[in-house]
N, C-alpha and C positions, 0 to 999 in steps of 0.2 A: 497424632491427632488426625481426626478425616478430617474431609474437604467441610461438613456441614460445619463441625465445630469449630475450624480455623475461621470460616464465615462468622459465626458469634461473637466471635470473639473482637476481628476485626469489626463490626458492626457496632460492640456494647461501645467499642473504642474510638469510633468515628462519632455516636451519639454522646460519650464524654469530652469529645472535643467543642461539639455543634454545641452543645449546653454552657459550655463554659466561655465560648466565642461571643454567644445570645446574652450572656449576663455581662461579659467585658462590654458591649457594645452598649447594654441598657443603660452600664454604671456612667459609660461616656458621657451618653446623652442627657441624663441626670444631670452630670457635674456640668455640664454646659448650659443648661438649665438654671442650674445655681449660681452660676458665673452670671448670667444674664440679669439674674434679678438681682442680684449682691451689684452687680452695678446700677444697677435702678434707683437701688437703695440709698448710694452714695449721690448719685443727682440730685434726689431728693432730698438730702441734706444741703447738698452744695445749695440748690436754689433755696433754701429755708435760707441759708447764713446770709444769702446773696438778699433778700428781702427783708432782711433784719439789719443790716447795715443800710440797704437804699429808707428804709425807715428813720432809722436814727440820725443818720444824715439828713433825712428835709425836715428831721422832731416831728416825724407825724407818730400816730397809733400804730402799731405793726399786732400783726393776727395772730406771731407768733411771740409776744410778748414774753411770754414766761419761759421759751427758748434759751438757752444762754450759747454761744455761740463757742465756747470753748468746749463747751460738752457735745456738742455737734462735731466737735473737729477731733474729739477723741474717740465720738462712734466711727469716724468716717477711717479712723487710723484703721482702729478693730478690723472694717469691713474691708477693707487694704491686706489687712491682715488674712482675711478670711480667703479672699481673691487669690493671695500665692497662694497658698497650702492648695485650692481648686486646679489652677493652673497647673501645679508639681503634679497632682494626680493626672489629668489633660497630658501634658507632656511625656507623663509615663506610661502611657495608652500608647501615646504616634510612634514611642520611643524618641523621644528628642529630648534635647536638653536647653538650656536658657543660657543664653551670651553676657557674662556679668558687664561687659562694656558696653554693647549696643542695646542688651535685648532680645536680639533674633531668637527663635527656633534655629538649632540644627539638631544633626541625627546624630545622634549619641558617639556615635563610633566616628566622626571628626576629630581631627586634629586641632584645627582653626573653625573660627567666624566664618561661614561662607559669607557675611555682610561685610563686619570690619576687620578683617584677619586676626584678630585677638587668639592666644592661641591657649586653648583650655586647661 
């Protein structure tokens, strides 16, 4: 192979790297994105249930009468729900993993917690 073609080739293969970097990165900030408003979502529940009960307790009118608060609390599992699977992908981007004891982030390739030494 000459010198131009080794260049081609090297070049098609640095723009399949930069392409696929750009969309790792775009999917990032998506899912960060989704993570954001997926927690929005569950505020907005919380505060619904939270003024459905300060209602019901002084027996006034509540706005969200027709609400029922167990069905709130089973959207809000869902959206719980939706948050890890987001997260796992988030995680799988930094390369890290999730501390089943604490929580933390660490890098994949740990042994232990760098927070509570649990050891994976």
């Amino acid at each position: 192979m000459n010198f131009f073609e080794e260049l081609t080739v090297k070049v098609k293969k640095g723009a399949k790297t930069a392409v696929k970097a750009s969309g790792d990165v775009a999917n990032f900030t998506k899912n960060k994105m989704l993570l954001a408003d997926l927690k929005d979502q569950i505020r907005e529940k919380e505060m619904k249930i939270g003024h459905i009960v300060y209602c019901k307790s002084k027996e006034i009118e509540c706005e969200y009468d027709g609400e029922d608060i167990e069905i709130l609390c089973g959207e809000i599992e869902s959206l719980k729900g939706k948050i890890a699977d987001v997260e796992l992908e988030i995680n799988e981007f930094k390369n890290a993993k999730i501390c089943e004891n604490c929580g933390a982030a660490s890098n994949k390739n740990n042994d232990y917690c760098p927070k509570c030494g649990h050891k994976f």
